[in-house]
N, C-alpha and C positions, 0 to 999 in steps of 0.2 A: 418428425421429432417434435413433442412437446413437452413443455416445463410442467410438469405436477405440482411439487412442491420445492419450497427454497426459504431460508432464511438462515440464522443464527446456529449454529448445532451447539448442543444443550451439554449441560458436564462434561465438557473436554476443554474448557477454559474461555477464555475470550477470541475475538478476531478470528473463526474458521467459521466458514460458512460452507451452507450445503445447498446441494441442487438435485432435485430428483426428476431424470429426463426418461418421455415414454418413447420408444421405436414403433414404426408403424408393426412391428412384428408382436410387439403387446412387451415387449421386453423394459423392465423399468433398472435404471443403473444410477447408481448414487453419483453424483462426485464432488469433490471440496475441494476449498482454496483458504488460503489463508488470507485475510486484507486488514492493513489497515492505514489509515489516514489521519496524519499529524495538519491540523492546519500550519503551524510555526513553517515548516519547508515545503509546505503547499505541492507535495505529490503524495499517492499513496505507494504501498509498499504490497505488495500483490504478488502469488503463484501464477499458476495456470490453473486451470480446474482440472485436476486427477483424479483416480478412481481411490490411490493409496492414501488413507487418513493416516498412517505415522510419516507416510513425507510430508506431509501439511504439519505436523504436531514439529517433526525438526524442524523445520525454516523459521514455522512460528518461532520457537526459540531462539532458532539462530540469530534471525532480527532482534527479538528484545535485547540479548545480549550483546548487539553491536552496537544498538543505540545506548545501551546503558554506558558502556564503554566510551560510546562519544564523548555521554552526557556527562562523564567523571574527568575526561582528557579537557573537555570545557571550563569545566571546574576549576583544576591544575594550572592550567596557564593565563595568571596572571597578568601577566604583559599585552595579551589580544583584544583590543577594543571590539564593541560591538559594530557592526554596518550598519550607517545611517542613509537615510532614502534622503536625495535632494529634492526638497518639495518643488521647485521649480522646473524638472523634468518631466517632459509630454504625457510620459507614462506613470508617471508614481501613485501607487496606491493601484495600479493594476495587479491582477494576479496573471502567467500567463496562464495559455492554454495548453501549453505542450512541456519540453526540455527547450531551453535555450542553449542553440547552437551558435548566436553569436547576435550581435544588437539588432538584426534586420530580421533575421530567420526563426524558423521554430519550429521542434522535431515534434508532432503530433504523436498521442497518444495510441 
C-alpha cells in the first residue's frame, strides 16, 4: 500500500483532508478526515481516515459548533478567572506530549 496523493481537499471548506492510497492490486481508494489544531488547548481535534466525505463534512460541523458554543459559554460567565501558570513550576511553559492523566503520567497520542 502506497500514498499517491494527499493534502487539503479543495471546495468543501476548511480542515478535511484527503489521502489517496494505491493497493498492490493497482486499486486507488480516496479517504478523508477532518483535523484541526487550536494551539490555545494544545491537542488536535481529528477523525479517523474514512472513505465517507459527508461523515467528515458532519463532525467538521459538529466540532465548530461545540467550540463556538464553548467560546460564547466563556463569554457568559463572568465570575471565571482565567488559569495562571506558576512560573516557578519544573514544567511551565512546557507543552505535554500526550492527555494528562495525572501530574506524573501521560496518555500518548
Amino acid at each position: 500500500m502506497t500514498h499517491q496523493r494527499n493534502g487539503l481537499l479543495e471546495g468543501h471548506g476548511s480542515h478535511i483532508e484527503f489521502q489517496d492510497l494505491q493497493y498492490a492490486t493497482g486499486h486507488i481508494q480516496r479517504m478523508y478526515r477532518f483535523y484541526m489544531f487550536l494551539p490555545e488547548q494544545g491537542k488536535p481535534y481529528k477523525t479517523m481516515w474514512v472513505t465517507d466525505l459527508e461523515y467528515v463534512k458532519k463532525e467538521r460541523d459538529r466540532c465548530l459548533k461545540l467550540l463556538e458554543k464553548k467560546s460564547q459559554k466563556r463569554k457568559k460567565s463572568p465570575g471565571s478567572k482565567p488559569l495562571t501558570v506558576d512560573p516557578y513550576h519544573p514544567r511551565a511553559g512546557e507543552i505535554p506530549h500526550g492527555l494528562v492523566l495525572s501530574s506524573s503520567r501521560f496518555l500518548s497520542n
